[in-house]
C-alpha positions, 0 to 999 in steps of 0.5 A: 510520496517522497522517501523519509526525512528522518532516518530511524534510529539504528542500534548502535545510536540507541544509548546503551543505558536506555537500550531495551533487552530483547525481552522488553522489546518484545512486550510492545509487540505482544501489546499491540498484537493483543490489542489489535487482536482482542479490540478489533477481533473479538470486541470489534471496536474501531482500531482507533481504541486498540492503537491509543491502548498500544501507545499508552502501554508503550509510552508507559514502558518508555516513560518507567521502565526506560527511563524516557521523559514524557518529553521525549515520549511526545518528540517519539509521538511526533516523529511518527507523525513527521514521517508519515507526513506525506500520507497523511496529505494525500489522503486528504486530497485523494478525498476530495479527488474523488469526490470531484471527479464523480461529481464531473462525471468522470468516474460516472463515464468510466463506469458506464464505457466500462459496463459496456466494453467488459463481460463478468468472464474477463472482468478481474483479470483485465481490472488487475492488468489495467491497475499494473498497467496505470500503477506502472505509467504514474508510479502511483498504487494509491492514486491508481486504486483511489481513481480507477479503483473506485471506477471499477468497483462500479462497474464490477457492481453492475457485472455481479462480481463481489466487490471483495474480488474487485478490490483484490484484483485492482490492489494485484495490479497497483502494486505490481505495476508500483514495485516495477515503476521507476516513478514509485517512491517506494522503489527508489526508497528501497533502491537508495536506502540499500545504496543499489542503482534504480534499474537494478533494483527493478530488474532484480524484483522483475522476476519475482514480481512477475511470477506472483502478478503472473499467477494472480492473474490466472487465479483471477481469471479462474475466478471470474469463470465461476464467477459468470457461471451464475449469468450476467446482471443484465438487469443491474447494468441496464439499471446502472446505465439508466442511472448514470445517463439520467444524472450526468452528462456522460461524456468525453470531456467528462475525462479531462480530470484524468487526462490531467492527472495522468499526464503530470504523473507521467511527466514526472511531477511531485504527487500532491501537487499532480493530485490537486491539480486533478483535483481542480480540474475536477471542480473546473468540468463539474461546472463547464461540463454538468452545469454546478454552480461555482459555490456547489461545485466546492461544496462537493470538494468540501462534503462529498456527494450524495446523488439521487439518480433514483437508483440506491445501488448507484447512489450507494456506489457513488456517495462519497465523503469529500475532504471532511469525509477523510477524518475517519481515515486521517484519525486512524492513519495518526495513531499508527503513525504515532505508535510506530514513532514511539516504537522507533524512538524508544529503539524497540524497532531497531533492537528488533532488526539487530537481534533478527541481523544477529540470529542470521545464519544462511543466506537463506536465513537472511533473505527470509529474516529480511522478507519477515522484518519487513512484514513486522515493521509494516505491522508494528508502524502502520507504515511501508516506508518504514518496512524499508528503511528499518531492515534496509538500514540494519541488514546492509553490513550483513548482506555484504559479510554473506557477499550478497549484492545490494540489490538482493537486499533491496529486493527482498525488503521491497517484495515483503514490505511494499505489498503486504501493507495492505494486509494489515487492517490498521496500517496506514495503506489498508485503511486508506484502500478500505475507506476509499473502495467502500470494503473492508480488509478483513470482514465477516467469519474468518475475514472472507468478507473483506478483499484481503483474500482476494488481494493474491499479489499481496500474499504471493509476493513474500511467498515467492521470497520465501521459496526463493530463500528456502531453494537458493534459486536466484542467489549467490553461493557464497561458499562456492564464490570464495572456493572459486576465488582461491583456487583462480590463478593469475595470468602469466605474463611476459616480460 
């Protein structure tokens, strides 16, 4: 995905006879928490029904108590939608990627060379270090955990662990491996819109990222210990890969798609086109390779896949919705989108981020302020760019007053705003995770039933913020910088 093309708007633009006071900006967001909490918690109803309460409630706000025209409350709607343009097209095609791709086999033979290389003892720590590894190589977390992704709940299946877990390890590696990849479109946002050079954007996450990557790992193999504690599913992959080599012709070939995709990734090509590229490869070794028809093999793009391999673990696993099965995902990506462009149009977001800019008081203090700015933005827009662009934009000056380096900055809104997104059960990148791996983000008492508990990179990266703003370690001390400014001397010199 590309950076933004509409820069939100910063307090000091907002007019000031519109401007909302803190206490009505803060009416939207204790709307929005409470409808998503009761419509979706309580009365568990799609988040379709909670967001549209969240856009009337502040379309009404904008349209009677600020003063906005109702054609100004659509122009918010519509920039919302604009901004996340981008997404919203590769969902669509990530759907018909997916269905293409299983109906070449390709996701088939991954599962079963998968079933056959991995043991349940290994299992989630590897699919984490191999999602790093992918998300790193195509700058891609969306492509990585919609292609691989899907794969390795297959196989995870077929080993006995949760797909819950799968999920979790899978999203650690593809978000990991994204913040530190130079192809990402996130780390270049956050790198260009605190105005801090690319490689020292990444080289100041490194750290960070590796110590709650690092410590997720080793949560992952812990788990995958207890896990295979119970004993391997030796039954359920013998059904799996009777299942699979009865329906599909399991091959080498059957990873054309793959290799295509993957190599333009890395070539550096633009992400949609790469995607549909894939995706026609997809189509083009459905027919050479599994004997479709031209017709059925676009049906498949179309509608999806429904197999009947006489296993209903396997047709479960593999059924998919093709590009009419994204209308739930797309329909549900649109309110978020357009409920976070009426927040910033109506300038609750950036009223927000100058109050938080103006409460700062340590360097600590703004480095969480950032880390927590970031984790808002992300759950009143639906959306990680905007997680970047809304604190990057506002705290730049304050980051410069507390004589903070750019890429402190770009750090901290990248380590909160990036990864946390996925948390979010209505944010534009959880229901994409959730619709495409088939579990939810957060399900059953407590939420344990989803991957969000699972998903450790996600949790730990802000937390691993938040300790280093709380001890100081790894930041300047602006206090001792300026004391050993003016107790220097020049250097003598002769004439």
């Amino acid at each position: 995905m590309t950076a933004l093309d509409i820069t939100p708007l910063t307090f000091e633009e907002l007019d000031p006879e519109r401007r909302p006071s803190l206490r009505t900006a803060l009416l939207p967001v204790l709307a929005v928490v409470l409808f998503l909490g009761v419509g979706s918690a309580v009365l568990k109803l799609d988040p379709h029904v909670p967001l549209l309460w969240s856009i009337i409630f502040v379309a009404l706000l904008a349209r009677h108590r600020l003063g906005f025209s109702w054609e100004e409350v659509g122009d918010g709607l519509a920039r919302g939608l604009l901004m996340g343009r981008q997404a919203l097209f590769i969902i669509f095609v990530i759907y018909a990627l997916i269905a293409t791709w299983i109906s070449a086999g390709t996701i088939p033979t991954l599962m079963s060379y998968g079933l056959e290389l991995l043991s349940p003892q290994v299992f989630l720590p590897v699919a984490a270090v191999l999602g790093f590894v992918v998300a790193f190589a195509i700058g891609s977390s969306w492509t990585t955990v919609g292609t691989l992704g899907v794969a390795f709940v297959g196989i995870g299946s077929g080993l006995g662990i949760p797909a819950p877990m799968t999920v979790g390890a899978v999203l650690s590696g593809a978000y990991a491996g994204d913040k530190q990849s130079p192809l990402s479109d996130t780390t270049n946002l956050a790198a260009g819109i605190t105005n801090t050079d690319l490689y020292d954007h990444i080289r100041a996450m490194r750290n960070s990222t590796l110590v709650a990557f690092g410590l997720s790992v080793v949560i992952y193999a812990v788990l995958g210990l207890q896990v295979a504690s119970g004993g391997a599913a030796s039954g359920t992959v013998s059904e799996i890969q009777t299942a699979l080599s009865g329906s599909y012709t399991l091959s080498l070939l059957a990873f054309l798609p793959l290799v295509v995709t993957f190599g333009l990734a890395l070539r550096q090509y633009p992400a949609l086109p790469t995607l549909v590229t894939g995706v026609i490869a997809g189509v083009v070794t459905t027919i050479l390779l599994q004997g479709t028809g031209f017709v059925a093999a676009w049906e498949v793009f179309m509608y999806g896949t429904s197999p009947e391999t006489g296993s209903e673990l396997v047709n479960g696993l593999l059924g998919s919705g093709g590009l009419t099965g994204s209308a739930w995902t797309i329909t549900v990506v649109v309110a978020a989108l357009s409920l976070g462009g009426l927040l910033e149009k109506t300038g609750v977001l950036a009223v927000l981020a100058h109050e938080l800019a103006q409460a700062v008081q340590s360097v600590g203090g703004l480095v969480a302020g950032t880390g927590a700015a970031a984790i808002l933005t992300n759950v009143l827009t639906a959306q990680q760019y905007m997680s970047i662009v809304v604190p990057g934009l506002t705290l730049r000056d304050v980051y410069d007053e507390y004589g903070l380096d750019n890429e402190d900055l770009s750090q901290a809104i990248e380590s909160a705003g990036t990864p946390t997104g996925a948390l979010i059960p209505w944010h534009a990148g959880a229901v994409y995770m959730s619709q495409v791996t088939g579990v939810a983000t957060l399900a059953g008492s407590y939420g344990l039933g989803g991957y969000a508990p699972y998903y450790f990179f996600g949790i730990l990266s802000p937390l691993v913020l938040f300790a280093i703003a709380a001890t100081g370690i790894g930041l300047p001390d602006p206090d001792a910088e300026r004391a050993s400014s003016s107790t220097s001397t020049p250097t003598p010199t002769t004439d």
